[in-house]
N, C-alpha and C positions, 0 to 999 in steps of 0.2 A: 644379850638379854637371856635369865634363865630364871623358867618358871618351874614349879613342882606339882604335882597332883598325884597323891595316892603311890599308885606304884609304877607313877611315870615323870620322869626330865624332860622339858620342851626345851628345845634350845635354837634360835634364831643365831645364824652367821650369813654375814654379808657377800654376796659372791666375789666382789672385788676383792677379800681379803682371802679366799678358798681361791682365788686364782695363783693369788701370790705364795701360800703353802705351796700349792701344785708346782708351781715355777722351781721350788726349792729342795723337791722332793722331800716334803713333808707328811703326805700324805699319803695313804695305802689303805686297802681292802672295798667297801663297795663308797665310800667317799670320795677317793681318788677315780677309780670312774665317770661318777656322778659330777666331779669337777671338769674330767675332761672337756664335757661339751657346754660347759656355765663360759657365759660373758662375761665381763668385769662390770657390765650394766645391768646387769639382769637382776630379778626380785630375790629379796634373802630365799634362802634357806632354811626350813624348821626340821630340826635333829630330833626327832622321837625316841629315848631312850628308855625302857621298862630292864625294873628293877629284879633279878633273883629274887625265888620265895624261899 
């Protein structure tokens, strides 16, 4: 799910599927961290993304 506001991306990811990237080494920089210690049960995820001016 990806919402917009101004000069920002919200972006909701499931932990069960950021387990499955990490399994696959898909992931790198402060996401792959952040994944290490997520459950496959645990509450989404909301991705804050701000946009360059």
């Amino acid at each position: 799910m990806i919402f917009t506001r101004r000069d920002y991306v919200y972006r909701q990811m499931q932990a069960f599927r950021l387990k499955q990237d990490y399994e696959k080494g898909k992931l790198k920089g402060k996401l792959k961290k952040i994944t290490e210690n997520l459950n496959e049960d645990d509450n989404p995820i909301i991705m804050i993304l701000k946009f360059k001016e």
